[in-house]
N, C-alpha and C positions, 0 to 999 in steps of 0.2 A: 505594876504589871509590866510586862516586856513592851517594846517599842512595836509599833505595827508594820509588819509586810506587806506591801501593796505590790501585788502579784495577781494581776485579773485580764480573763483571755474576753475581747471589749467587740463587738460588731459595731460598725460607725453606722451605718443605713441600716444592718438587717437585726433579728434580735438578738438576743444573749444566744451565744450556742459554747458548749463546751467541746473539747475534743483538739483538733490539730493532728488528729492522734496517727493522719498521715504522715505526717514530718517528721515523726519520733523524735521527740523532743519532751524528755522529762520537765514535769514543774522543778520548784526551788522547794528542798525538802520545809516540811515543816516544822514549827516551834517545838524543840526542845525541856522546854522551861517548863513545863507539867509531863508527868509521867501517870499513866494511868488514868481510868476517868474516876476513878476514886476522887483522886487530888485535882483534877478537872471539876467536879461535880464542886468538890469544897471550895473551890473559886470563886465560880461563880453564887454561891450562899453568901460567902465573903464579902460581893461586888454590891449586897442588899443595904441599904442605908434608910435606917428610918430618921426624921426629923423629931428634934427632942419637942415639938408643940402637934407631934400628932401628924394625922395628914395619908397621903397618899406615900409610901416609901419606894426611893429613886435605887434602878439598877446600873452600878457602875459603865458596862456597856450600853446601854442604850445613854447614858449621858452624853458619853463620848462619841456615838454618832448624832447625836441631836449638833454639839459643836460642829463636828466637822461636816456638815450639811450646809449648818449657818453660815462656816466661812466660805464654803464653796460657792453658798448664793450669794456671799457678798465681794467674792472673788470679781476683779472686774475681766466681762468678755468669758465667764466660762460660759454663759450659754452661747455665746457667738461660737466656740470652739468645740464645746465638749456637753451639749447638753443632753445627748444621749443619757450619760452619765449621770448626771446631775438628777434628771428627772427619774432615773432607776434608784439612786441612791434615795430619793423623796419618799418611792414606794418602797422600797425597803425600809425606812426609818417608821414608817406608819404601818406598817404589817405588824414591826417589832411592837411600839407604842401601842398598838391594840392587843399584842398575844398577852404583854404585860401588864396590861389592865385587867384582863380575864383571871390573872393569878395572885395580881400584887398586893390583897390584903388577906389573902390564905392565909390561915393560921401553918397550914402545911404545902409546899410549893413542892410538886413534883420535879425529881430531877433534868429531868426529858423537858417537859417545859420551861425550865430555866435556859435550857442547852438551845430550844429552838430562838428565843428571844435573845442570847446573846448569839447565835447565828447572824438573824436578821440585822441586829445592828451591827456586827462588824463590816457586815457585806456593804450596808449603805455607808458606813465610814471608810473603808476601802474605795466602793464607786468616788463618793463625795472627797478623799485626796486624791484620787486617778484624776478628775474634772479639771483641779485643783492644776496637777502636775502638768496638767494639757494648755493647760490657756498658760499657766506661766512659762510653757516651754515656747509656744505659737508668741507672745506677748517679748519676753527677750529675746527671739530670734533676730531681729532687724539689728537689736542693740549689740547683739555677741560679735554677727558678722560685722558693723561696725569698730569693734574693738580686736578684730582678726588678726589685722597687723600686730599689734601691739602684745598681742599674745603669743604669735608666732616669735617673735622677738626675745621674751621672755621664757621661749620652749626650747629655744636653742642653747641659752645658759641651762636648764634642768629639763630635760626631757619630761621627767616623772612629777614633774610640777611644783618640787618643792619650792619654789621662791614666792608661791601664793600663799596668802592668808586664809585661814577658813571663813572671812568675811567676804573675799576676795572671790573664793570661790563657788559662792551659793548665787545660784542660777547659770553659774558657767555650763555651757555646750563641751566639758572638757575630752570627748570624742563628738567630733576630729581635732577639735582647736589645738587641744593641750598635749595629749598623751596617743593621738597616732588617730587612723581609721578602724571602722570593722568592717569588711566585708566578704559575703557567703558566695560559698559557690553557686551559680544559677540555678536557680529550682528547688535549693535545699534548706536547712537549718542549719550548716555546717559552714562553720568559718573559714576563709581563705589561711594556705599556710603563710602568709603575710601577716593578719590578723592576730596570731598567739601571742608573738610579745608585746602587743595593744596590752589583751587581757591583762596581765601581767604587771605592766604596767599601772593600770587602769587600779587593779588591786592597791597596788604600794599608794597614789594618791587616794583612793577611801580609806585608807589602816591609818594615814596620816595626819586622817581629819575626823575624829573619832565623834564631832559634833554634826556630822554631814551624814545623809544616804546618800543615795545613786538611783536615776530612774532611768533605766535603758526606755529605750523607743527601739522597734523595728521596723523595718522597709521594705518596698518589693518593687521593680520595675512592674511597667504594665503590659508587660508580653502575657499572652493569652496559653494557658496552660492545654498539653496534647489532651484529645476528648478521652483518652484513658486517665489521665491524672485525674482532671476535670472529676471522674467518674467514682472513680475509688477516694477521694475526696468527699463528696457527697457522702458515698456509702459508707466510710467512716464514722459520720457525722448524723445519728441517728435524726437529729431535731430537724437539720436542714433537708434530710431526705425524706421527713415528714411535709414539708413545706409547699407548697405552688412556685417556685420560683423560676424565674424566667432564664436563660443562658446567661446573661449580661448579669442579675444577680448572684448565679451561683460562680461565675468567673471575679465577683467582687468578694463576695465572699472566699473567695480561694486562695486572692492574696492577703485580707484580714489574715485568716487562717495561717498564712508563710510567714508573713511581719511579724507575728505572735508567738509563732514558734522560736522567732528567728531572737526577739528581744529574750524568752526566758531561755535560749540557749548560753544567749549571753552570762542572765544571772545565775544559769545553773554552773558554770565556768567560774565566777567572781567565787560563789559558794565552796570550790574545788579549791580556789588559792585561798581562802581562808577565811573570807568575809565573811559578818555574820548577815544571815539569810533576812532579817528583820531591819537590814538598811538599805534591802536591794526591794526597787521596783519595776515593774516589766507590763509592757503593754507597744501592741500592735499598731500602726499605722497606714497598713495597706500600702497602695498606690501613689496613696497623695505625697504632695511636698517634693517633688522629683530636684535634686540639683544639679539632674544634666539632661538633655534630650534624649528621651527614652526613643528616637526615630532611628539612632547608631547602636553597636554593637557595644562601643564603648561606652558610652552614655548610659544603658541600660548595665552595665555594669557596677557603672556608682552608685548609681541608686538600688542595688541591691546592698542594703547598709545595715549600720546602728548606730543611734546616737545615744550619749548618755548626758545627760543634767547633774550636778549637783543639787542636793536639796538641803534645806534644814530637817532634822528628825525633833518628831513630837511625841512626847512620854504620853501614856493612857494614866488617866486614873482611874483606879479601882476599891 
């Protein structure tokens, strides 16, 4: 089966809400690789694996988020960093494991309940490498800035990174280290005219390393958005306008929301120069992690950013 896209809009403190839909900012289109839910539906039939001594019979997706839970619980520090994640991906994987209990020795397995169980676990295998992508990003950061120099060094003979290895380059920060900065006009999803030939850039090193994804991260200074943004932001956002939330969470929630938009602007752009959409991963970081003092004008400038990681890509079995 195709590689998986990890592409998920992530609350740090408050829940799962979808939307952003302030910031207009398109997702990264979907998987190609099945047309129709015809050939959908026959996939997943496919993904059913019974054992030649009998027993309960294993669905390919729920396999593959049972693994990728495991590693993320055995990831060290994701719960220090990212256990939001971690602990949604849990009930995900266990919603799935019970729908698939309900069906799994049916002589006849409805289509619609095969399609909700491979739902549920791709969702938890998605959360559980989002967790994954987070603590190894938080975990190499001290090591990457340590190796700043040395890559700045190495950036000035190839801009576009070519003198690294793809061994070289799994868990590189290679925005900003290697191939440039990203950053958005204030307030928005939208890239500084600065920032295009990053992209660009950014593309030709993934095409280059055909063994690698890319996990954009987004950012936000912590200026406090006008009570009109503030506002139509909410009312965007059906779930959080269902909510109790106080000013101070719906102003936390507002930069989630911009960081979010601001990382899948990114990958909807990688997507535009060619990359395939199943190597790019995108998720929000809010506020945190500032690299300049958000008290100057300038300072809140940088930190309105993106970062991206290389990663290793993991095939699904099915």
């Amino acid at each position: 089966m195709n590689r998986l896209i990890v592409i998920c809009s992530l609350g740090v403190a408050l829940p799962l809400f979808s939307g952003c839909a302030a910031f207009e900012s398109n997702p990264v289109p979907p998987s190609p690789s099945l047309t129709g839910i015809e050939a959908q539906n026959a996939a997943w039939r496919d993904a059913i694996h019974r054992g030649p001594h009998g027993g309960l019979p294993t669905f390919g997706p729920l396999a593959d988020a049972e693994d990728a839970v495991e590693a993320a619980a055995a990831q060290p520090r994701v719960k220090q960093f990212d256990s939001q994640s971690l602990t949604e991906a849990k009930q995900a994987l266990n919603q799935a494991k019970s729908d698939w209990r309900a069906i799994a020795n049916k002589e006849k397995r409805s289509d619609d309940a095969l399609a909700n169980v491979a739902d549920e676990a791709h969702r938890a295998q998605r959360l559980a490498e989002i967790a994954q992508y987070t603590a190894q990003r938080e975990i190499g950061l001290k090591k990457l800035n340590r190796l700043q120099s040395r890559q700045q060094s190495m950036m000035a003979s190839s801009p576009s990174g070519g003198n690294f290895s793809t061994r070289d380059l799994i868990g590189k920060r290679v925005v900003p280290e290697v191939v440039g900065s990203l950053h958005f006009q204030s307030g928005t999803a939208r890239l500084t005219e600065a920032s295009h030939p990053v992209i660009e850039r950014l593309a030709q090193l993934v095409e280059a390393h055909h063994e690698l994804g890319v996990a954009i991260f987004g950012f936000t200074d912590n200026s406090e958005p006008s009570a009109e943004r503030l506002e139509a932001f909410v009312n965007a956002n059906p779930k959080l306008k269902q909510q109790d939330l106080s000013h101070e969470q719906k102003v936390e929630a507002y930069h989630q929301g911009l960081s979010s938009a601001r990382a899948r602007d990114v990958a909807q752009l990688l997507v535009q120069a060619g990359v395939d959409p199943h190597r790019i991963g995108a998720r929000g970081l809010g506020a945190t992690h500032p690299i300049a003092s958000n008290a100057s004008a300038a300072g809140r400038r940088k930190n309105e950013r993106a970062e991206a990681i290389m990663v290793p890509l993991k095939s699904q079995g099915g």
